[in-house]
N, C-alpha and C positions, 0 to 999 in steps of 0.2 A: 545529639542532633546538631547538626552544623547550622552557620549562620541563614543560608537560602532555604532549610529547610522547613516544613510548613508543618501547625499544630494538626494531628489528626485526632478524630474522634473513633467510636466504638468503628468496628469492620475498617478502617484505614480511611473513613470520610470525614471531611471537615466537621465539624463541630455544627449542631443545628444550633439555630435563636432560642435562646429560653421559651420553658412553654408558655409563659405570660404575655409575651410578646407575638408568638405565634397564633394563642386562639385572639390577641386583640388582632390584628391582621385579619384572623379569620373573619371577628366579627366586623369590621371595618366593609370588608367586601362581601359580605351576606348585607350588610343594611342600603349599599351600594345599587346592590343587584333589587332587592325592594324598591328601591325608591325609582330605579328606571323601570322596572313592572308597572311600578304603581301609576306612576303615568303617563299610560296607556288605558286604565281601568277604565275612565268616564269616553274614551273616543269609542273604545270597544262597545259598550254598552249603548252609546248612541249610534253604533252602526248595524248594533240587533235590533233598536226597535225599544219604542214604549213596553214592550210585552215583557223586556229580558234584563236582568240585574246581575250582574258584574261583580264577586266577591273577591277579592284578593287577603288569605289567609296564610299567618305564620305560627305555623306547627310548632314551634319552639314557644308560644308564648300562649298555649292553650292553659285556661279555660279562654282568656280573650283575645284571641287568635285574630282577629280582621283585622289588617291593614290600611284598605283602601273599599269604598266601595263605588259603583255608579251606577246608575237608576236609582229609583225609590220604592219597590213593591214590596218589600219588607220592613222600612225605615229603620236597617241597623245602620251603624256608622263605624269609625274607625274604633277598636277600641274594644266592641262589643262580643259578645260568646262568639261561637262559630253555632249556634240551635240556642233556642230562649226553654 
């Protein structure tokens, strides 16, 4: 390999990021994307009405999967099961 030329990885592509650094990245912008979901939760909720409650759940962290929540017609909170 001469001087200009560049390290390639498997199939002739540059080399990816280690995979430690890639699922941090990953989860960096999955908690990202939560957090601007998440508030949204209580405007949504108060634009359904007393009648309607708001769950924001993450599947990755079931049994206690909720996020965020807004209303009160169940009194779960952040934190809590996704069903009791």
């Amino acid at each position: 390999m001469g001087a200009d030329s560049t390290k390639r990885g498997t199939r002739g592509r540059p080399p990816t990021k280690p995979r430690r650094a890639r699922q941090r990245a990953n989860a960096d912008a999955r908690a990202h994307v939560f957090e601007l979901i998440a508030s949204l939760v209580e405007a949504l909720a108060e634009a359904l009405g007393p009648a309607a409650e708001v769950v924001l759940h993450d599947l990755a962290q079931v049994p206690n999967s909720i996020i965020a929540v807004g209303g009160s017609i169940t009194g779960r909170g952040p934190g809590s099961p996704s069903t009791d």
